[in-house]
Backbone as a printed PyTorch tensor [residue, N CA C, xyz], in Angstrom:
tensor([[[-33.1230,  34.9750,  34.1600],
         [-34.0880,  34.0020,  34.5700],
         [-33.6370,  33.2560,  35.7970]],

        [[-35.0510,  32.2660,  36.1980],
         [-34.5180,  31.6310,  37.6720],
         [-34.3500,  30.3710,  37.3030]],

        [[-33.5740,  29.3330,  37.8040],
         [-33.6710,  27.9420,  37.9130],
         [-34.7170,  27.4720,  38.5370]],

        [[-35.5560,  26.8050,  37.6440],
         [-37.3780,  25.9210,  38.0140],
         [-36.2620,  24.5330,  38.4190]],

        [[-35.4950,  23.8350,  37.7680],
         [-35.2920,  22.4340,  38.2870],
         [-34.3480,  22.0840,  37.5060]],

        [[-33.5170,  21.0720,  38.6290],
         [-32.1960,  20.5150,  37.7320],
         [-32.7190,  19.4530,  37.8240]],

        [[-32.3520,  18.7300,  36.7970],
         [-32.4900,  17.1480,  36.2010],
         [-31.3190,  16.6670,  35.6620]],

        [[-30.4390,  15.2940,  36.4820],
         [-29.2870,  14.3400,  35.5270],
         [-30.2850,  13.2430,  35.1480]],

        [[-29.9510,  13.3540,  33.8230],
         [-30.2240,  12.1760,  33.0870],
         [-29.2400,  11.1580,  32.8680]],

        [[-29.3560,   9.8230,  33.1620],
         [-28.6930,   8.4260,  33.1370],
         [-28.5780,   8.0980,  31.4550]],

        [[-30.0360,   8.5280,  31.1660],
         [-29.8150,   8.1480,  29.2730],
         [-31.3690,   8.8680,  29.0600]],

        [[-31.9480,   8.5940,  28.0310],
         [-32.3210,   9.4650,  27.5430],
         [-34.0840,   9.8500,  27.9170]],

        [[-34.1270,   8.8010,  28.8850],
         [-35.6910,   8.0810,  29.5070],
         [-36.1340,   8.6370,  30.7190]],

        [[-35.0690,   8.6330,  31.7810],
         [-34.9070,   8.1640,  33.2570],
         [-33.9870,   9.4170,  33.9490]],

        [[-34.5510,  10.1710,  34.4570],
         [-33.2990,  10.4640,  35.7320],
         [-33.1840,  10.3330,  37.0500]],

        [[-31.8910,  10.4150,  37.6690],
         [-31.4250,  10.0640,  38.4230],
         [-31.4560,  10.9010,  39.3470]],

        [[-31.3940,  12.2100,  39.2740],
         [-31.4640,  13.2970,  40.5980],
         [-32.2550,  14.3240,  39.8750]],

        [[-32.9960,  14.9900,  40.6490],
         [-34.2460,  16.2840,  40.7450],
         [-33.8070,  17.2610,  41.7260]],

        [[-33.6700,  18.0540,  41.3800],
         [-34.1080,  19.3970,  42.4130],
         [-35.2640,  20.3460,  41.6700]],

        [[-35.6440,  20.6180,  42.5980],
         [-36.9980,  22.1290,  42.1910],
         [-36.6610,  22.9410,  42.6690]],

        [[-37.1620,  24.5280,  42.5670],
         [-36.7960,  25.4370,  43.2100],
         [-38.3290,  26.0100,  42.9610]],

        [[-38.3040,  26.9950,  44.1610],
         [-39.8230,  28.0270,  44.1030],
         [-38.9640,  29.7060,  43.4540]],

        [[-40.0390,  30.6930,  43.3830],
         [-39.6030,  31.7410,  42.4790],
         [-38.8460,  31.9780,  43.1290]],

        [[-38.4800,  31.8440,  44.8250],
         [-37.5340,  32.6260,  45.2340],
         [-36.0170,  31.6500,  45.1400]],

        [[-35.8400,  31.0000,  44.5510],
         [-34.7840,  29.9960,  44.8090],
         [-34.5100,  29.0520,  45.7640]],

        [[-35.2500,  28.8740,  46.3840],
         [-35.2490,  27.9080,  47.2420],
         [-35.9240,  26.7340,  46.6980]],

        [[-35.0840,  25.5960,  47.2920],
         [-35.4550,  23.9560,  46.8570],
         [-36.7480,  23.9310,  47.5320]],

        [[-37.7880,  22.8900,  46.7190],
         [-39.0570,  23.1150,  47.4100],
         [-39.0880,  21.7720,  47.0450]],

        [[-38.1930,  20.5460,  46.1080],
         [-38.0900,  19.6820,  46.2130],
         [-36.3020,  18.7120,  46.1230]],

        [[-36.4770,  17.4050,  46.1700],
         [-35.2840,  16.7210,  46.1280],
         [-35.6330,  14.9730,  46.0670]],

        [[-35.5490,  14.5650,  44.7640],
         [-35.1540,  13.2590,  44.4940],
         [-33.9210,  12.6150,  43.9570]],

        [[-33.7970,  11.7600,  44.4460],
         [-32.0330,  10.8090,  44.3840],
         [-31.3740,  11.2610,  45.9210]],

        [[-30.2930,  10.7750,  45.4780],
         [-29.4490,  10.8750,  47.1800],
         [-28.3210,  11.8150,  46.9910]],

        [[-27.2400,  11.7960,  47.9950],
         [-26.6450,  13.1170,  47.4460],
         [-25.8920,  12.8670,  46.3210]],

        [[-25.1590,  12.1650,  46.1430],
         [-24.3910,  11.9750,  44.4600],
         [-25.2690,  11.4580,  43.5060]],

        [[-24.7340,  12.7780,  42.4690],
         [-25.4650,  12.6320,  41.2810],
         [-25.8910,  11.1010,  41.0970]],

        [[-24.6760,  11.0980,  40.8450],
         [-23.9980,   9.5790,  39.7710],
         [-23.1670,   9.2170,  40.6360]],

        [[-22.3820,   8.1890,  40.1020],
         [-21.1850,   7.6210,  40.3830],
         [-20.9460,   6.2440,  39.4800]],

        [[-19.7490,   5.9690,  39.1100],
         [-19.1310,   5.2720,  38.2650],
         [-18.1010,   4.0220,  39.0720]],

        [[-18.2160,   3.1850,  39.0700],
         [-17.3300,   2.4180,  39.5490],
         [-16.7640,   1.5240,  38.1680]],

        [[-15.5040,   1.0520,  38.0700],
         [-15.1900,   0.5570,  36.8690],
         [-13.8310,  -0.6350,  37.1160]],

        [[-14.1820,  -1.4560,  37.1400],
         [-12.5680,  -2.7560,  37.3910],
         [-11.5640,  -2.2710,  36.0850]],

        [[-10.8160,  -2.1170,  36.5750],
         [ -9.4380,  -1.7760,  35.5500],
         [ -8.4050,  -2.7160,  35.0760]],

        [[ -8.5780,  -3.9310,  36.6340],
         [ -7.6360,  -4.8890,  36.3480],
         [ -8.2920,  -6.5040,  37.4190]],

        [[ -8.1040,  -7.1720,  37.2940],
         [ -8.4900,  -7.9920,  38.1070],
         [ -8.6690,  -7.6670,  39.5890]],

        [[ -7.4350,  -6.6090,  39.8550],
         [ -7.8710,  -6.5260,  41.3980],
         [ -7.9850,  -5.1100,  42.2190]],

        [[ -8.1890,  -4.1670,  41.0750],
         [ -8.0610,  -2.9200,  40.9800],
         [ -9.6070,  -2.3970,  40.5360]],

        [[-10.3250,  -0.9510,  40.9800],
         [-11.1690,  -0.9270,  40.5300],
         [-10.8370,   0.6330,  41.0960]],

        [[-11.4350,   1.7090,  39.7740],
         [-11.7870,   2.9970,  40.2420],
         [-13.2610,   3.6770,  40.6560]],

        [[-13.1340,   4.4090,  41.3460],
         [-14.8310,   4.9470,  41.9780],
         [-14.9740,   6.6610,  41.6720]],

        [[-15.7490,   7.3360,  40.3670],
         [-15.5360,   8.5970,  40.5070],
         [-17.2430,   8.6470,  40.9950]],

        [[-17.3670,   9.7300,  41.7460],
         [-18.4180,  10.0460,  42.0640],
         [-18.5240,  12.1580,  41.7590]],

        [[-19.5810,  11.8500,  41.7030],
         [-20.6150,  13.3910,  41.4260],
         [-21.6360,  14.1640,  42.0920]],

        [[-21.3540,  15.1040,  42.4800],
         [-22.3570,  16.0060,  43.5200],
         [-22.8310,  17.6390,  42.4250]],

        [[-23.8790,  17.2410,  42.3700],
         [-24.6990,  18.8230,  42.3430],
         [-23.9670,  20.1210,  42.8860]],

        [[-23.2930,  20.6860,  42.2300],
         [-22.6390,  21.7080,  43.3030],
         [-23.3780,  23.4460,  42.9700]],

        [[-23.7340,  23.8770,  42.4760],
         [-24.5550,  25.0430,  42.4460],
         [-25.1980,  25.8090,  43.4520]],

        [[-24.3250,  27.0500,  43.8290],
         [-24.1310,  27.3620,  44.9850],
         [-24.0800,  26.7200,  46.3520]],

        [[-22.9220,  25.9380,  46.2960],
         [-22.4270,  25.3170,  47.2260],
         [-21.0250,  25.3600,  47.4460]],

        [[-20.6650,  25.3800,  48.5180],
         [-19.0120,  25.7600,  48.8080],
         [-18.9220,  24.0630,  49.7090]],

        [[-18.2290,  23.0520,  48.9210],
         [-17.9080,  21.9520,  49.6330],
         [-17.0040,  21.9940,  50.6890]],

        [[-17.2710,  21.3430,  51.5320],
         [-15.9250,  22.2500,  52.6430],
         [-15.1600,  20.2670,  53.0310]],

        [[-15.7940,  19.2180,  53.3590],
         [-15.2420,  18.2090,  53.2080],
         [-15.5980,  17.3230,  52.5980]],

        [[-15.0710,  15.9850,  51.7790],
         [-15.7860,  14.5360,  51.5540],
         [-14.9470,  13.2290,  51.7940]],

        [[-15.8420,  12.3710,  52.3790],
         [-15.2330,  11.7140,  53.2890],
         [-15.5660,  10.6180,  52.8370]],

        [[-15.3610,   9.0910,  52.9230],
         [-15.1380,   7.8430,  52.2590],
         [-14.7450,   6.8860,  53.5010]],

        [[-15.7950,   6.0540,  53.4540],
         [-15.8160,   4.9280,  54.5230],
         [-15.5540,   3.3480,  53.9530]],

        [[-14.5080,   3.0380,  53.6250],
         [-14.5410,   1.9960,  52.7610],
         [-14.9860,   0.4630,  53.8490]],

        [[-15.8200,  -0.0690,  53.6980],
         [-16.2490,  -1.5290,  54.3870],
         [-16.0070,  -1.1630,  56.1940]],

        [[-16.7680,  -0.3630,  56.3140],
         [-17.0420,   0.2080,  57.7020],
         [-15.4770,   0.3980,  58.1960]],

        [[-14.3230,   0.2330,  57.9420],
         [-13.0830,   0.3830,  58.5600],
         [-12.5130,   1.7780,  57.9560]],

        [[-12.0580,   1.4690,  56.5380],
         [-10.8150,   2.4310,  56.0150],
         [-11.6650,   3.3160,  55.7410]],

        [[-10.8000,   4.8470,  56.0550],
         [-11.4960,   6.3710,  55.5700],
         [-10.5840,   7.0410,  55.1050]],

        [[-11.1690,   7.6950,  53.9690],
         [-10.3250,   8.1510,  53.0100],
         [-10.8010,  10.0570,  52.9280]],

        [[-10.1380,  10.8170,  52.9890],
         [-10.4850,  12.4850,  52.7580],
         [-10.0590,  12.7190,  51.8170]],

        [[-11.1430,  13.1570,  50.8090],
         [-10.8490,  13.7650,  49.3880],
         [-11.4310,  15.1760,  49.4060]],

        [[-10.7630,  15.6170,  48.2510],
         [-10.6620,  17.0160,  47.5730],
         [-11.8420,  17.1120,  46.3990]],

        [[-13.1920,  17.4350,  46.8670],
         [-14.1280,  17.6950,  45.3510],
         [-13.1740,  18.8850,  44.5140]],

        [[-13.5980,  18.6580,  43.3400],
         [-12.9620,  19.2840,  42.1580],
         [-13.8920,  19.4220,  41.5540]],

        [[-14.1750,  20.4620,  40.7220],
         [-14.7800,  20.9940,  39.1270],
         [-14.7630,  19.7020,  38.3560]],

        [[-15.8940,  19.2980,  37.8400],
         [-15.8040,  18.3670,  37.0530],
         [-15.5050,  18.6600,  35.5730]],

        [[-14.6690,  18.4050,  34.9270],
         [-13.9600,  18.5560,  33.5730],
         [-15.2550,  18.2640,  32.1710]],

        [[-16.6200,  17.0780,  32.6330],
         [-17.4690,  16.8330,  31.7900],
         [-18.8310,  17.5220,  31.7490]],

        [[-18.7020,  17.5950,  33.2110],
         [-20.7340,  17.5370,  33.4280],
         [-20.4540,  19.6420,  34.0770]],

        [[-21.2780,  20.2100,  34.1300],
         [-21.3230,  21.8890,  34.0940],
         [-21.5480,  21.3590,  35.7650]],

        [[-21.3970,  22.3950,  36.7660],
         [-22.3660,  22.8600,  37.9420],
         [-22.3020,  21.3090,  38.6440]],

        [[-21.0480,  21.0660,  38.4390],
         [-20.7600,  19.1780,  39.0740],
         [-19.2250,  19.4120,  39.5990]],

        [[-19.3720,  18.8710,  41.1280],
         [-17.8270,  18.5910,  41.4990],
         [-18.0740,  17.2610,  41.4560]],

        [[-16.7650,  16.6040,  41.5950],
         [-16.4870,  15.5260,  41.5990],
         [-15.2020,  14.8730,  42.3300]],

        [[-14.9120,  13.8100,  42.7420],
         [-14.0840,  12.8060,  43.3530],
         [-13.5510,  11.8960,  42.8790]],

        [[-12.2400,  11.1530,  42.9710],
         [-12.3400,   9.9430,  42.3980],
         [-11.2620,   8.9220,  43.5750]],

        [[-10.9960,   7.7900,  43.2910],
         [-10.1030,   6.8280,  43.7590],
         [-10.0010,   5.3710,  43.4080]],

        [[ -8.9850,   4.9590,  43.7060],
         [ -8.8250,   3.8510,  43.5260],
         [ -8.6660,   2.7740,  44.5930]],

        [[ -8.7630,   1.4590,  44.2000],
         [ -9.1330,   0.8830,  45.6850],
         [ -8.9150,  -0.5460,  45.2780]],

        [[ -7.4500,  -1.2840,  45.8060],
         [ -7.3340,  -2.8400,  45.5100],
         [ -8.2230,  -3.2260,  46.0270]],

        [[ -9.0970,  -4.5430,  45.0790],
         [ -9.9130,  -5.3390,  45.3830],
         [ -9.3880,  -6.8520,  45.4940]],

        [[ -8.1960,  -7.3780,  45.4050],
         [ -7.6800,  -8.3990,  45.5960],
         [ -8.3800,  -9.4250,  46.5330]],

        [[ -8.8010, -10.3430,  46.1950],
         [ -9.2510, -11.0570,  47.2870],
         [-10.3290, -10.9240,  48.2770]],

        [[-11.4990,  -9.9290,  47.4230],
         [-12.4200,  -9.2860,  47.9160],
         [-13.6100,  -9.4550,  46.5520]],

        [[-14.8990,  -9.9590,  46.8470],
         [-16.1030, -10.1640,  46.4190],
         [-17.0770,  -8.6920,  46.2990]],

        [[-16.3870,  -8.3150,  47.2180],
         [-17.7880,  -6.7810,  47.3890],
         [-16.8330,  -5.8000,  48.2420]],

        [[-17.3330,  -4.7260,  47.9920],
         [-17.0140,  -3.3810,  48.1650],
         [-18.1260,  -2.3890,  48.7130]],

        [[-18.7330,  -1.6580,  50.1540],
         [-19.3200,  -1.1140,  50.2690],
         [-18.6750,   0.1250,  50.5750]],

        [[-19.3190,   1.5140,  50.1060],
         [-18.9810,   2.6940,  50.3640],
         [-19.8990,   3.7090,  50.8830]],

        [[-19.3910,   4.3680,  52.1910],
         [-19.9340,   5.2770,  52.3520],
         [-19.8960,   6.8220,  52.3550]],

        [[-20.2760,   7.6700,  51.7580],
         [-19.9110,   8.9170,  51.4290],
         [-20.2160,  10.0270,  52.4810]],

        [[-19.8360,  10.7100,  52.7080],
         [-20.2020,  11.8890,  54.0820],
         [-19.7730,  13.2640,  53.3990]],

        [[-20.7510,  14.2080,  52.7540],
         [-20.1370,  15.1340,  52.3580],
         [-20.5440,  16.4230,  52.9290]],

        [[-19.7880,  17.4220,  52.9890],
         [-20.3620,  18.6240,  54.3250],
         [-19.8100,  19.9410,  53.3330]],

        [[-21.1680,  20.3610,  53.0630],
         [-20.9340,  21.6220,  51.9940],
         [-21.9720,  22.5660,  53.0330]],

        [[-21.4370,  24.1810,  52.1700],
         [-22.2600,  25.0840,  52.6510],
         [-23.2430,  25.6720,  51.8660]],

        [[-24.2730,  25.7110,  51.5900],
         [-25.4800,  25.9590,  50.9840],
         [-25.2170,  27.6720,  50.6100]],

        [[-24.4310,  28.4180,  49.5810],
         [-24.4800,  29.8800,  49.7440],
         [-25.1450,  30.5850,  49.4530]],

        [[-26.6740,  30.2800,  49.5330],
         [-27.6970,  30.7500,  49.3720],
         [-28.1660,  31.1140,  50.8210]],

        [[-28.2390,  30.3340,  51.3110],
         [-28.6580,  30.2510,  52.7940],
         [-27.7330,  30.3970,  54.0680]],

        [[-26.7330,  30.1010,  53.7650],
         [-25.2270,  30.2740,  54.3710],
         [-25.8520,  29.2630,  55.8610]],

        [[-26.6270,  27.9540,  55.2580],
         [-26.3580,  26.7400,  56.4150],
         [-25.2910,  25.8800,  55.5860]],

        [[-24.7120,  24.6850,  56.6270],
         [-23.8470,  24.3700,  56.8660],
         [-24.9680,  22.6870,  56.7180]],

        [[-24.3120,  21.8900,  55.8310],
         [-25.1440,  20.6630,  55.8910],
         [-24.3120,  19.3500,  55.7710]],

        [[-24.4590,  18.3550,  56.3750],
         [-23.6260,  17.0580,  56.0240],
         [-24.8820,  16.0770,  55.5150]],

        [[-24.0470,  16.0520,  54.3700],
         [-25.1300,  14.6630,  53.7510],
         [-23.9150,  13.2420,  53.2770]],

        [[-25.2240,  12.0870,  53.2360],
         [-24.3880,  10.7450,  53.0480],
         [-25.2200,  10.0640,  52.1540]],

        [[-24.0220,   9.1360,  51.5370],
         [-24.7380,   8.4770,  50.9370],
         [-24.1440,   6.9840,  50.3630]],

        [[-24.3190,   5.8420,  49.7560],
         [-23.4660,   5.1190,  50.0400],
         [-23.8180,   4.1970,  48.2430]],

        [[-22.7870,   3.6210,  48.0730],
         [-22.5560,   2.3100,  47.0280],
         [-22.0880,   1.4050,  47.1300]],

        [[-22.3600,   0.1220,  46.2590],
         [-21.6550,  -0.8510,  46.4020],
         [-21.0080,  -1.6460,  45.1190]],

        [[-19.8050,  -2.3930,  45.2400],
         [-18.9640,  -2.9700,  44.4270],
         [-19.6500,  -4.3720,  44.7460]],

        [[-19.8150,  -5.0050,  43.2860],
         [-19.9280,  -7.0510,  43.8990],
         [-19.1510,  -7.1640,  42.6250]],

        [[-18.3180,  -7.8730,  42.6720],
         [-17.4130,  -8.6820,  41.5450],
         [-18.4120,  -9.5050,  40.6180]],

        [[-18.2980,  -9.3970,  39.6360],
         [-19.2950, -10.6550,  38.6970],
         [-18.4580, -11.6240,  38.6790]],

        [[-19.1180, -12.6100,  38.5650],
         [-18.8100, -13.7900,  38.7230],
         [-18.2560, -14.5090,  37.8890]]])
């Protein structure tokens, strides 16, 4: 059989990313941005981890890139995700000491091996400390 459409579900109501495909496999649609998901989580007062998730199904990731508060950039290694099927994933950590908010921007440049184009997509999150 062919893949009609991937769907992540957040919980049991709502999802978060769509793809469609027509009979021939090609996307004929796309809702959400490029990461699935992503998780941000404070670990310690001034410490906080960020895993994020990309759709990977026939895709060969070739870089992903991390813009932390328009300055620091970080190059990571997507990996096989250990939970979710047909998901790479990222993670890091990032002192928040003395910092209210956290913006991130993602730049990821995979090759489509269906089509054998070459695509950079972005996408971005943000950290605010509760109060």
């Amino acid at each position: 059989g062919r893949l009609e459409s991937y769907k992540f579900f957040g919980d049991s109501l709502a999802y978060s990313y769509n793809n469609e495909y027509d009979k021939n496999g090609q996307l004929i649609k796309h809702e959400g941005g490029a990461l699935v998901t992503h998780f941000i989580r404070e670990i310690n007062p001034d410490s906080i981890i960020i895993k994020a998730l990309f759709f990977s199904l026939n895709k060969s990731f070739q870089s992903v890139k991390v813009i932390i508060n328009d300055t620091s950039k970080l190059e990571l290694q997507a990996k096989d995700d250990h939970v979710f099927s047909n998901m790479k994933s990222f993670a890091f950590g990032l002192n928040i000491r003395n910092k209210t908010h956290a913006k991130f921007l993602y730049l990821i440049r995979y090759n489509d091996n269906c089509t054998g184009k070459d695509t950079l997509v972005n996408d971005t999150a943000n950290f605010v400390r509760p109060q």
